[in-house]
N, C-alpha and C positions, 0 to 999 in steps of 0.2 A: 504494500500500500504506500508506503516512504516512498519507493522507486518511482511508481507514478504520478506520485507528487512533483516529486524533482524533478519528471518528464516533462509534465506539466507544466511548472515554471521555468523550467530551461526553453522548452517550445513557447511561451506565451511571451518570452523577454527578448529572443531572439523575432519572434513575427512582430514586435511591437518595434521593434529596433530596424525592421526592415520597414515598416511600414512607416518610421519616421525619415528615412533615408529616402525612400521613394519621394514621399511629401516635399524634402527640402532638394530634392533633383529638378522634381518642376517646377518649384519656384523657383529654382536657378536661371532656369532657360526662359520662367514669364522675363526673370529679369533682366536676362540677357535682351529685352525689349525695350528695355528703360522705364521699367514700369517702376513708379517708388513707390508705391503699395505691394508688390512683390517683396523690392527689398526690407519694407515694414514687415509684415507677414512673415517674412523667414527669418530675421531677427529676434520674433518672439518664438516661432518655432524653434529654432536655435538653442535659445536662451532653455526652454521649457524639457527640451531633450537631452539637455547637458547632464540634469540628473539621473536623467533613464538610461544615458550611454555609461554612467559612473558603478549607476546600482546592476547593471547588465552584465558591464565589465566584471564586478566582484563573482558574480553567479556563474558566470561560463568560464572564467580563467583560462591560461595557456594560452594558445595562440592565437585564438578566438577573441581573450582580451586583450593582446597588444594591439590587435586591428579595432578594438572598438577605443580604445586609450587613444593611438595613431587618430582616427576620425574625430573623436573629438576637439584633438590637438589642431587637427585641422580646421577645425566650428568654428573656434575662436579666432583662427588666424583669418580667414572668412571675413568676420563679424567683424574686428580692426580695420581691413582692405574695405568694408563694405562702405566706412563711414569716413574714410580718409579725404582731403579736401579734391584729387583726379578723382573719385567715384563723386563725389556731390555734384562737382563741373559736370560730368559723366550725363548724369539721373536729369539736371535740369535744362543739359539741350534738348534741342530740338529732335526729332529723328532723323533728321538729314544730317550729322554726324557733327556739326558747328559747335566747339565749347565757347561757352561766354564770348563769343564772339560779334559785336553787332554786323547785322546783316551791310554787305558792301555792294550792293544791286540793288542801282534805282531803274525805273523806269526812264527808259529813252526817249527823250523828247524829240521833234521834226518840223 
């Protein structure tokens, strides 16, 4: 009965861990759109998952947990990069790729 317990919470922390890592994949790629409600969004995802990849890590151990120590390590490097003053330039151009740049194209007069 212990065995399946342990089955249990090893299988419920590792699908929960996948199924945060899925989550913060797509919000990667909304935000690879310049969406800043994406980067909003997966900053709290982020934030909210740090402890589930912590309490995960402790339960699976071995090399299962240097990969989720590794990912986390990487959230946070993430989460730095995400708010750094080139991503804010980044989030609030235009999508025609222009940082802070004002527009240099007027109309031609005749």
């Amino acid at each position: 009965m212990v065995d399946d317990a342990v089955k249990i919470l090893l299988n419920g922390a590792l699908g929960g861990t996948a199924l945060l890592v899925s989550l913060q994949v797509v919000l990667t790629v909304v935000m690879g759109t310049r969406r800043s409600w994406a980067r909003a969004l997966l900053t709290v995802v982020a934030v909210l998952s740090l402890p589930v990849l912590i309490l995960t890590r402790d339960v699976v151990g071995g090399q299962a947990g240097w990969a989720l120590a590794l990912e986390a390590l990487l959230m946070l490097a993430a989460l730095v990069t995400m708010f750094l003053p080139a991503a804010n330039s980044w989030f609030r151009s235009d999508r025609r790729g222009v940082y802070d740049e004002p527009s240099t194209t007027r109309p031609v007069s005749r």
